[in-house]
Backbone as JSON Lines, residues from 0, in Angstrom:
{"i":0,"aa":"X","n":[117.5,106.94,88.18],"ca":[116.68,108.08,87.94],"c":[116.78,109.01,89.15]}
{"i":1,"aa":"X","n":[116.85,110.22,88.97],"ca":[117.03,111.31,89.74],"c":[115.77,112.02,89.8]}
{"i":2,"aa":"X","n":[115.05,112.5,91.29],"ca":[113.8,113.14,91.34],"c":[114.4,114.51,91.68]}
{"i":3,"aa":"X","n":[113.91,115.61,91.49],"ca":[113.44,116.4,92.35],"c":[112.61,117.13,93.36]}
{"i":4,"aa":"X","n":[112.89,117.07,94.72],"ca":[111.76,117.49,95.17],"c":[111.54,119.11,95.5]}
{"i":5,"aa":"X","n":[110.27,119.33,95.51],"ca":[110.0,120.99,95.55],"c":[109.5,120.95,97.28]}
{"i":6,"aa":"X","n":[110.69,122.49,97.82],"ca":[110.15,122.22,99.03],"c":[109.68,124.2,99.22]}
{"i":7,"aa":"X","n":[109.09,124.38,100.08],"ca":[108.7,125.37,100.47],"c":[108.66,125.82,102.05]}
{"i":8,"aa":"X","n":[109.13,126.57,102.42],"ca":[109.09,127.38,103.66],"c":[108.87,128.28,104.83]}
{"i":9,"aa":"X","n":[107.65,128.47,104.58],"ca":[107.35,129.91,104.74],"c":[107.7,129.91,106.69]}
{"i":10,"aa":"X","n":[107.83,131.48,106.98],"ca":[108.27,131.81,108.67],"c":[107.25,130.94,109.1]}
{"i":11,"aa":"X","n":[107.08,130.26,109.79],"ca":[106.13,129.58,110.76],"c":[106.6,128.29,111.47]}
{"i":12,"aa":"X","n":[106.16,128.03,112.77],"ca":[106.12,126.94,114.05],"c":[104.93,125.8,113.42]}
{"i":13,"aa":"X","n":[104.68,125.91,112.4],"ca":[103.67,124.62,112.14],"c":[104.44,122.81,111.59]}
{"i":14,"aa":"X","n":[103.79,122.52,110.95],"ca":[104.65,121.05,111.0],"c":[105.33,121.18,109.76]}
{"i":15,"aa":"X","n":[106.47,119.62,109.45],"ca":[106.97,119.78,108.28],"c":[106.54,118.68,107.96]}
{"i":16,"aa":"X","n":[105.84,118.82,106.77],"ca":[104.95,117.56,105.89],"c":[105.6,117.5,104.64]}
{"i":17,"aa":"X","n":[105.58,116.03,104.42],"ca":[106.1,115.57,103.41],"c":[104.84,115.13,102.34]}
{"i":18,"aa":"X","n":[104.52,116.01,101.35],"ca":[103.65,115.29,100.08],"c":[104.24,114.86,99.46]}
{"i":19,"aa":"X","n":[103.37,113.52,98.86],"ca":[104.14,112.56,97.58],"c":[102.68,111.91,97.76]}
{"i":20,"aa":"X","n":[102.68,111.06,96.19],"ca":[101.84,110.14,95.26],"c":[102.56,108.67,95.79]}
{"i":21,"aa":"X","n":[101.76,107.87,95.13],"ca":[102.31,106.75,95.02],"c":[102.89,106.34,93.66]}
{"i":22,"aa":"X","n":[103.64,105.49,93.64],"ca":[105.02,104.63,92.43],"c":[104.05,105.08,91.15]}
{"i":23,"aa":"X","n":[103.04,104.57,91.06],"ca":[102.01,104.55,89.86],"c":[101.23,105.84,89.5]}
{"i":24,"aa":"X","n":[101.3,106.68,89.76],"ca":[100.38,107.58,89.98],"c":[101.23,108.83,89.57]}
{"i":25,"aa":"X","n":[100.89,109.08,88.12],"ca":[101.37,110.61,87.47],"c":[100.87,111.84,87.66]}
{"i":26,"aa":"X","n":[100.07,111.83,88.37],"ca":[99.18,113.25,88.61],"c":[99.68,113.6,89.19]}
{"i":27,"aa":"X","n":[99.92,115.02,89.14],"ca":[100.65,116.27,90.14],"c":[99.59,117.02,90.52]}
{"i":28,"aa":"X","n":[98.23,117.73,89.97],"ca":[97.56,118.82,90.67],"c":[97.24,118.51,91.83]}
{"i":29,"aa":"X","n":[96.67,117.07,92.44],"ca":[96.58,116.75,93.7],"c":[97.59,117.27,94.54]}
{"i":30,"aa":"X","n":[99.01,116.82,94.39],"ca":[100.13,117.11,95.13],"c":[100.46,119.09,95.84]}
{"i":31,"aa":"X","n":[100.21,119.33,94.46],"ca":[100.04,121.22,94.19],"c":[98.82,121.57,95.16]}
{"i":32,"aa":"X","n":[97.84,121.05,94.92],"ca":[96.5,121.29,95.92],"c":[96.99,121.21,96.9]}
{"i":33,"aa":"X","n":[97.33,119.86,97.51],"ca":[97.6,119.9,99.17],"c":[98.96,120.54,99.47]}
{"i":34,"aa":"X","n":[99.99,120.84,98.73],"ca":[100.63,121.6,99.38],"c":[100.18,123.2,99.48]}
{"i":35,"aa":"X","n":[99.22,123.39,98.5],"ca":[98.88,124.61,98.92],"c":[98.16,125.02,100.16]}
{"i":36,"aa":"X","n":[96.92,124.1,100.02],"ca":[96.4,123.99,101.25],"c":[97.07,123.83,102.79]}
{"i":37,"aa":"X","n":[97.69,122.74,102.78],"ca":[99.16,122.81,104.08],"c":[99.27,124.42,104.22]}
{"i":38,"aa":"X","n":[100.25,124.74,103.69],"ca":[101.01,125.94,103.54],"c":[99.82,127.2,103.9]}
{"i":39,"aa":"X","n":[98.7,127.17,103.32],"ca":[97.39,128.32,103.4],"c":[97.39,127.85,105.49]}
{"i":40,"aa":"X","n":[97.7,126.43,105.6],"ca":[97.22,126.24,107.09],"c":[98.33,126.78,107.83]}
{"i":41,"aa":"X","n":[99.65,127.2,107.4],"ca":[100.78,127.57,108.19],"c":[102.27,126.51,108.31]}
{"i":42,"aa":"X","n":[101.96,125.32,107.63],"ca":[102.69,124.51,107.46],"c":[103.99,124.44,106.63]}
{"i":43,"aa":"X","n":[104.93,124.07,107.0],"ca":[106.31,123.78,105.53],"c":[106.48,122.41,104.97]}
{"i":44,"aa":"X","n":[106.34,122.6,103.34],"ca":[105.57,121.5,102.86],"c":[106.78,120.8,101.98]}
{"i":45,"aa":"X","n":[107.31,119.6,101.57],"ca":[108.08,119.25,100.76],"c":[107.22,118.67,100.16]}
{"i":46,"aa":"X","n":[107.3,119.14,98.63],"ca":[106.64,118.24,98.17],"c":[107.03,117.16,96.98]}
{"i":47,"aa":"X","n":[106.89,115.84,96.95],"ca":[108.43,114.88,96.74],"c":[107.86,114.3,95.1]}
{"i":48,"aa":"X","n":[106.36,114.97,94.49],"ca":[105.86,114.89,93.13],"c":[105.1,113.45,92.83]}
{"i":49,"aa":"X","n":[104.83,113.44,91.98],"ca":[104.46,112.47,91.28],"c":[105.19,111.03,90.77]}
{"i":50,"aa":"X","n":[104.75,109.8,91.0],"ca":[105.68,108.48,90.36],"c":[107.07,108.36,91.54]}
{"i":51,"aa":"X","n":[106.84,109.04,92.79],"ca":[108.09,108.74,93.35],"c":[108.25,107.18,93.94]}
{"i":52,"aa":"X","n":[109.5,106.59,93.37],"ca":[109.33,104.76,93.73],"c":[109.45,104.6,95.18]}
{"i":53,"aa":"X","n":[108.71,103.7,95.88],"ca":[108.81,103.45,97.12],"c":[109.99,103.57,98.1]}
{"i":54,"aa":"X","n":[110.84,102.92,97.74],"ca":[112.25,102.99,98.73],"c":[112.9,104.91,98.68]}
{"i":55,"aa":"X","n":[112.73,105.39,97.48],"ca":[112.76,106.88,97.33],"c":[112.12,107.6,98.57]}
{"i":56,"aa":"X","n":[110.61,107.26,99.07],"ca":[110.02,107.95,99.79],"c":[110.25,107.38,101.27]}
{"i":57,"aa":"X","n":[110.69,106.38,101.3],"ca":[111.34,105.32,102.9],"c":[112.28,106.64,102.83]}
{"i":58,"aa":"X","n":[113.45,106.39,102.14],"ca":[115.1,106.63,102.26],"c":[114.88,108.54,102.2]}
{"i":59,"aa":"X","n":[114.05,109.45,101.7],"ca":[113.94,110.67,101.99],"c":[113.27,110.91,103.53]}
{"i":60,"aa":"X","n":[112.23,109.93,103.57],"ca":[111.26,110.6,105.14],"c":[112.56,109.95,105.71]}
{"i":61,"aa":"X","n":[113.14,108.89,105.86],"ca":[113.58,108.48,106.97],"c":[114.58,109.39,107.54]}
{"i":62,"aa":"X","n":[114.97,109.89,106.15],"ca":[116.14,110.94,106.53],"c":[115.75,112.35,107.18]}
{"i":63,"aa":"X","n":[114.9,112.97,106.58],"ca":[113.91,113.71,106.78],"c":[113.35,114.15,108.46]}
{"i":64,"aa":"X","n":[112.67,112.67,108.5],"ca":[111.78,112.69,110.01],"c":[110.7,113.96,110.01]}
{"i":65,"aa":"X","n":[109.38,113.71,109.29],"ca":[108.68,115.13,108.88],"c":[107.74,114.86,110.11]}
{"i":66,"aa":"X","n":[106.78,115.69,110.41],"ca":[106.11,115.68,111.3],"c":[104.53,114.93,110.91]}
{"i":67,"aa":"X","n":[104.59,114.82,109.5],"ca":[103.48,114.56,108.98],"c":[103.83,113.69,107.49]}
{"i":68,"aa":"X","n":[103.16,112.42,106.98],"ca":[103.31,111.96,105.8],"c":[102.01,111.86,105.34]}
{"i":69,"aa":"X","n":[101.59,112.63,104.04],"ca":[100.33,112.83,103.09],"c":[100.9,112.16,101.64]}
{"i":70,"aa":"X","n":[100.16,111.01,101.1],"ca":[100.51,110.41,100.4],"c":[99.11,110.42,99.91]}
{"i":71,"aa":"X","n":[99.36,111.0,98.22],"ca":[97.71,111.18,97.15],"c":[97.76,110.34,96.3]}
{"i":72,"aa":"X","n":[96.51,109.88,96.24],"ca":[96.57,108.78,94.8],"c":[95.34,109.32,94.15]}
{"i":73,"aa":"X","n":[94.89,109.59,92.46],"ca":[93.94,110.27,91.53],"c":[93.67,108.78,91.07]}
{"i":74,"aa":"X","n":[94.97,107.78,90.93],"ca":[94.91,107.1,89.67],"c":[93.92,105.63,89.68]}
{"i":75,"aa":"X","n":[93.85,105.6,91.05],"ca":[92.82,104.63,91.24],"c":[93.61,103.27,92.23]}
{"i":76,"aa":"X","n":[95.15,102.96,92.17],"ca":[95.95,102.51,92.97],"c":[96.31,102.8,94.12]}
{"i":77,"aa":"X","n":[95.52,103.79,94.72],"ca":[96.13,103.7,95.98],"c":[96.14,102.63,97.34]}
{"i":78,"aa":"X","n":[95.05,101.78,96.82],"ca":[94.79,100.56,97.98],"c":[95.97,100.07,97.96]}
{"i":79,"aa":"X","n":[96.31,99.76,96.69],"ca":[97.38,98.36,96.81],"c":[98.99,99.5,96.86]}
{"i":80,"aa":"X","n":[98.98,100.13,95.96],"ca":[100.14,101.28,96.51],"c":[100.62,101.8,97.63]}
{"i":81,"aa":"X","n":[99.46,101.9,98.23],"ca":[99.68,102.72,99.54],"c":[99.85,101.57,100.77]}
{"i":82,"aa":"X","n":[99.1,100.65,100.29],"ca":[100.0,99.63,101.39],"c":[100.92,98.73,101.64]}
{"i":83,"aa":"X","n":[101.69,98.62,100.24],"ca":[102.86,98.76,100.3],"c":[103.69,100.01,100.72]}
{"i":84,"aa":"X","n":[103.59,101.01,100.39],"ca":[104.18,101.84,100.66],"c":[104.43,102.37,102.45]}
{"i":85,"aa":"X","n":[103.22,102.43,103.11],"ca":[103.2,102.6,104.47],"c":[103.64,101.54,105.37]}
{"i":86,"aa":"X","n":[104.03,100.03,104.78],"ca":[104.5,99.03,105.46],"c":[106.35,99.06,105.52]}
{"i":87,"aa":"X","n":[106.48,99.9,104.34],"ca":[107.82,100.05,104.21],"c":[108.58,101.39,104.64]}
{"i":88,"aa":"X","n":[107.35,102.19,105.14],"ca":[107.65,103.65,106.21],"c":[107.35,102.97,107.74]}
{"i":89,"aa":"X","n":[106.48,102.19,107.65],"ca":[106.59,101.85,109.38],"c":[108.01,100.74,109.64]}
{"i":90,"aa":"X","n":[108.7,100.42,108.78],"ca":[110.13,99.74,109.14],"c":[110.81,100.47,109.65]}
{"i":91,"aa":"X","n":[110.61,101.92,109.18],"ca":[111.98,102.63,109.6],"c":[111.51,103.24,110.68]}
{"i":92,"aa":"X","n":[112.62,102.51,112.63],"ca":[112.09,103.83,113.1],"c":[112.22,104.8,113.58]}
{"i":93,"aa":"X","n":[112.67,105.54,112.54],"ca":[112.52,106.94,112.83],"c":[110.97,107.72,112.56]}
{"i":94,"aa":"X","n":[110.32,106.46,112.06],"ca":[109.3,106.89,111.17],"c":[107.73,106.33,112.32]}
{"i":95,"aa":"X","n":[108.1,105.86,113.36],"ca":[107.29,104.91,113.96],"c":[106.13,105.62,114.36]}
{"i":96,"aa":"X","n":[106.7,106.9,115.16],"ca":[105.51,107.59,115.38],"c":[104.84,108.62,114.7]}
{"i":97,"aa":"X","n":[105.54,108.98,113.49],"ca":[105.06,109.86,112.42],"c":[103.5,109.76,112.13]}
{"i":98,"aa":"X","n":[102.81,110.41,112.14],"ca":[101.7,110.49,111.31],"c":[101.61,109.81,109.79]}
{"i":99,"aa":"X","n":[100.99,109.25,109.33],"ca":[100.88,109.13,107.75],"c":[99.56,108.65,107.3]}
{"i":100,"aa":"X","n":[99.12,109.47,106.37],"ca":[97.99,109.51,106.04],"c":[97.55,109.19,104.33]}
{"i":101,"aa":"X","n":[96.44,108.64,103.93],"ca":[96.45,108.68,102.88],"c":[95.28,109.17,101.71]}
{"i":102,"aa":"X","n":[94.55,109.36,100.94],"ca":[93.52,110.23,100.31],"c":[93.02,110.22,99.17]}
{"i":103,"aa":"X","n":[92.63,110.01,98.42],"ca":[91.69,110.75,96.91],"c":[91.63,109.2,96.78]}
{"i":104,"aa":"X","n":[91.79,109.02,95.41],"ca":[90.98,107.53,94.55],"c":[92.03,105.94,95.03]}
{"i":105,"aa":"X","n":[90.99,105.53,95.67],"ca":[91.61,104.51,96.25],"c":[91.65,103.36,95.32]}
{"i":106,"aa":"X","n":[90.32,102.95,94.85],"ca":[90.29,102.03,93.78],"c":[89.79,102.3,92.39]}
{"i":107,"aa":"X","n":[89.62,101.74,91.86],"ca":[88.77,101.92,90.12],"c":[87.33,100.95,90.36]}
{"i":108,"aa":"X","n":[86.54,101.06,91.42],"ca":[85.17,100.45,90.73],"c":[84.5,101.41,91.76]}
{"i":109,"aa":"X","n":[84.47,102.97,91.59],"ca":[83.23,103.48,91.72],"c":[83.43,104.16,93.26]}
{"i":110,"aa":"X","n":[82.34,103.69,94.01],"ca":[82.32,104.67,95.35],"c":[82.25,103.07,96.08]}
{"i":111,"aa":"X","n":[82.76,102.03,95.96],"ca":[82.7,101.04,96.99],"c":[83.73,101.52,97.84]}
{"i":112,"aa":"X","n":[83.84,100.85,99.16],"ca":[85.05,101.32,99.81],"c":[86.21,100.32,99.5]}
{"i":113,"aa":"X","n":[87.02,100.98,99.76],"ca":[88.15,99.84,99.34],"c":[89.1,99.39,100.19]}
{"i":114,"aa":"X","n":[88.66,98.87,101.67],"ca":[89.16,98.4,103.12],"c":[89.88,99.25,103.34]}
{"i":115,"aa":"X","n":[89.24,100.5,103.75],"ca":[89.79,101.54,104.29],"c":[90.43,100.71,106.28]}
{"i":116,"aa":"X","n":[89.62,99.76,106.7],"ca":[90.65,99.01,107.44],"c":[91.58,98.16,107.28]}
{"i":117,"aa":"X","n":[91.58,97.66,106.22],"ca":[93.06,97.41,106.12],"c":[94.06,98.66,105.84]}
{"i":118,"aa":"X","n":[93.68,99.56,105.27],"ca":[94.97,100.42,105.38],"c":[95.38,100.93,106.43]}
{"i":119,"aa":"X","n":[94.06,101.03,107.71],"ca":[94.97,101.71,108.56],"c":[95.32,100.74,109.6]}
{"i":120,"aa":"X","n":[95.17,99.25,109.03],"ca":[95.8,98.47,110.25],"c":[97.04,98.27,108.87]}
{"i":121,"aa":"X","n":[97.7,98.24,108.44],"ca":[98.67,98.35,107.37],"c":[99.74,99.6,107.75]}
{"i":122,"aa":"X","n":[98.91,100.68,108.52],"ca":[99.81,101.64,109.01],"c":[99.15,103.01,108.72]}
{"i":123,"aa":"X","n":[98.54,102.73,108.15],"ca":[97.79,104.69,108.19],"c":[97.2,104.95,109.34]}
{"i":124,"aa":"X","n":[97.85,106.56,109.58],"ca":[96.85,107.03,110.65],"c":[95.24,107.51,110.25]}
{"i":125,"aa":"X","n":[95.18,107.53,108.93],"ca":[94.15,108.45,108.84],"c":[93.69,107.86,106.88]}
{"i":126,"aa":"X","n":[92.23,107.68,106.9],"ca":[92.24,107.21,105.42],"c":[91.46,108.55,104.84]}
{"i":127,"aa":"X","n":[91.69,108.87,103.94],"ca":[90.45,110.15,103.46],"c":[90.07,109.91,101.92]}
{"i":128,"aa":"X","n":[89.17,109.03,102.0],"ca":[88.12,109.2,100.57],"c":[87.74,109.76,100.17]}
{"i":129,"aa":"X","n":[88.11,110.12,98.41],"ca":[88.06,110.83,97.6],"c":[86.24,111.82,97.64]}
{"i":130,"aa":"X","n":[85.04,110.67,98.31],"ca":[83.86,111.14,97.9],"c":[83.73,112.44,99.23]}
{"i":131,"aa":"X","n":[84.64,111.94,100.03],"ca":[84.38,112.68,101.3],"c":[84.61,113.86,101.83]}
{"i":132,"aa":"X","n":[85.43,114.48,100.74],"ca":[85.75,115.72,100.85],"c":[87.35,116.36,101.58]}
{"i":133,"aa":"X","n":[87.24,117.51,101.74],"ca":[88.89,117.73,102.21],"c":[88.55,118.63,103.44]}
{"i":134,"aa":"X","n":[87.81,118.65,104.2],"ca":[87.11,119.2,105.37],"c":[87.76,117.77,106.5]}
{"i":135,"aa":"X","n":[87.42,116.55,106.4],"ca":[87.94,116.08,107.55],"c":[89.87,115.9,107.18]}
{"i":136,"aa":"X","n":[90.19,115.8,106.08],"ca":[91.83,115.88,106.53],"c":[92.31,117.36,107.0]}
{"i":137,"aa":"X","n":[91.73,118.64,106.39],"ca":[91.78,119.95,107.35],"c":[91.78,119.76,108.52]}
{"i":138,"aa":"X","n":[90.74,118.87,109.53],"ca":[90.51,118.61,110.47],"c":[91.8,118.2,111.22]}
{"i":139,"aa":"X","n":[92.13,117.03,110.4],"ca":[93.1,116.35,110.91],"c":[94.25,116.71,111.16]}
{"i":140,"aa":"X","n":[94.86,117.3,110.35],"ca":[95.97,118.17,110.24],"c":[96.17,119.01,111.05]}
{"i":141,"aa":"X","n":[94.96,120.18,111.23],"ca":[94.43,121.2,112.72],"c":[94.63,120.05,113.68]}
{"i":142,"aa":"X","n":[94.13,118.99,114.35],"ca":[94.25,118.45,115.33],"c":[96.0,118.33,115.78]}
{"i":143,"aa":"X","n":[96.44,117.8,114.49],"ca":[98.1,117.81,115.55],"c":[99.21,118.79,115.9]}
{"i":144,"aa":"X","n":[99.43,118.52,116.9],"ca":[100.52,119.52,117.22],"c":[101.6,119.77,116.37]}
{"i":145,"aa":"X","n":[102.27,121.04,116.67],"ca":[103.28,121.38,116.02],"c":[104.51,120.81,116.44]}
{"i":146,"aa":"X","n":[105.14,119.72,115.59],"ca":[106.52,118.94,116.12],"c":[105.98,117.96,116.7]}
{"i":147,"aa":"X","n":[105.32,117.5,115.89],"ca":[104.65,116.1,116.87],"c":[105.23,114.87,116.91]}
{"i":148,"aa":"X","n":[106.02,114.45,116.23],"ca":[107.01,113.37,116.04],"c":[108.21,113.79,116.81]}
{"i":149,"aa":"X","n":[108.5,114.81,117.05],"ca":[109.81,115.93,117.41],"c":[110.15,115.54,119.5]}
């Protein structure tokens, strides 16, 4: 299977972030949201869609080397998705000191948390729950430098 990814560019010194979902997870408006948002912040955004399979998103960042990895989940998998997925971005290292972060519906039972420490001892820099709004990953994003992996 062949993906395409949508990338965007605009003139600017800000970072290059890579959006993508996890393996399970068909929703795209999330993806569209935060790259808009990125991009509204000054950022150049690839954004790698919806259902992209794990080794897909290793074998593009690794090649890649973005300054930033934002990985969305709607579908309710992102606990167990996403930590697979970030165990198999911290192998590669080109990827070691990258940022990677992860966001929206972590599990399917409600507003419990869903070991938001294990994900980030699993490898996230940063967990952002769906109830919590998009004010602290703004934050986060503002906090790092431009070329920060670089």
């Amino acid at each position: 299977m062949k993906f395409q990814f949508y990338a965007h560019s605009p003139d600017t010194a800000g970072l290059d972030v890579v959006v993508t979902s996890v393996a399970s997870d068909a929703h795209t408006w999330n993806l569209v949201y935060l790259q808009l948002l990125l991009e509204e912040l000054g950022h150049r955004v690839t954004n790698f869609g919806a259902c992209v399979p794990d080794q897909m998103v290793v074998e593009a960042c690794c090649a890649r080397r973005p300054d930033l990895i934002v990985v969305s989940t709607v579908n309710g998998h992102g606990f167990v998705d996403g930590k697979r997925v970030v165990k198999l971005l911290r192998c590669c290292p080109e990827l070691h000191a990258t940022p990677i972060v992860i966001g929206g519906k972590l599990g399917i039972a409600g507003q419990q948390r869903y070991g938001v420490r294990q994900l980030l001892k699993a490898g996230f820099d940063a967990v952002f729950e769906e109830s919590a709004g998009i004010a602290s990953f703004r934050d986060f994003v503002q906090s790092l430098p431009s070329g920060v992996t670089r």
